[in-house]
N, C-alpha and C positions, 0 to 999 in steps of 0.2 A: 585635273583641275577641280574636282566636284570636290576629291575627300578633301583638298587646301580648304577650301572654301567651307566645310563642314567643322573643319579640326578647329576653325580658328572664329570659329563665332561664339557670342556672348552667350551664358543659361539666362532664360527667362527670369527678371526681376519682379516681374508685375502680377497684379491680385487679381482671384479671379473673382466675376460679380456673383453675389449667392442671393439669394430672396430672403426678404424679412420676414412676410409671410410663412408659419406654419404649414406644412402639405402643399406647397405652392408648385412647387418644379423636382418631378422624377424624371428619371432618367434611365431606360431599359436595352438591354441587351441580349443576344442569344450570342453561347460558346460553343462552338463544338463542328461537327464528331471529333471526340476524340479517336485515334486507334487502341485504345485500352479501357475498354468501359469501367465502370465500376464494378468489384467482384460481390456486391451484397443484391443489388438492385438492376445490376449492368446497365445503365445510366449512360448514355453518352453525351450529354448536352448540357448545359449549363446558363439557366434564366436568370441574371441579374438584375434586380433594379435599385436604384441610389436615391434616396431624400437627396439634392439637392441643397438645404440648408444645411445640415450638420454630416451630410454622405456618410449615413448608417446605411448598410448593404443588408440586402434581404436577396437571396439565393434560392434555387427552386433547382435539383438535378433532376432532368427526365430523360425520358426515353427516347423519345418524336418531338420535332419541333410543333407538331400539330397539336401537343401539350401545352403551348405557352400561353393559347384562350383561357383555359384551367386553370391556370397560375393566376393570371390575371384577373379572374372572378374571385379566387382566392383574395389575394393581395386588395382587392377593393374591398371586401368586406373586412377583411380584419385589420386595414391600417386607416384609410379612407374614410369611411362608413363615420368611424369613432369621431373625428375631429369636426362630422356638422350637430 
């Protein structure tokens, strides 16, 4: 019953709302572990965060998720800061 009901429904036609405002709305995530780190840094995590108006990605691989405050100090000075 479930996959009918999955196979036979409509792809989403509709827009999604974005902000007019410049720096208005990000949007942050953490990835990970992965099981293969990376072989330069061994990294297993992955910080994303998206503008929300034109969703330019800005990416941070770390080691620990207790790295993603760092990011985030980062990330306010150098994108945030600029635009008051």
């Amino acid at each position: 019953m479930c996959r009918e009901a999955k196979g036979i429904r409509n792809s989403y036609n509709g827009t999604v709302a974005r902000s007019t405002i410049r720096g208005k709305w990000w949007f942050a995530d953490v990835k990970g572990p992965f099981t293969m780190p990376s072989f330069l840094h061994e990294n297993q995590y992955v910080f994303g965060i998206i503008k929300g108006k034109t969703l330019f990605l800005i990416q941070y691989y770390i080691k620990e998720k207790s790295a993603v405050f760092t990011c985030l100090k980062e990330w306010y000075e150098e994108y945030i800061v600029p635009l008051n």
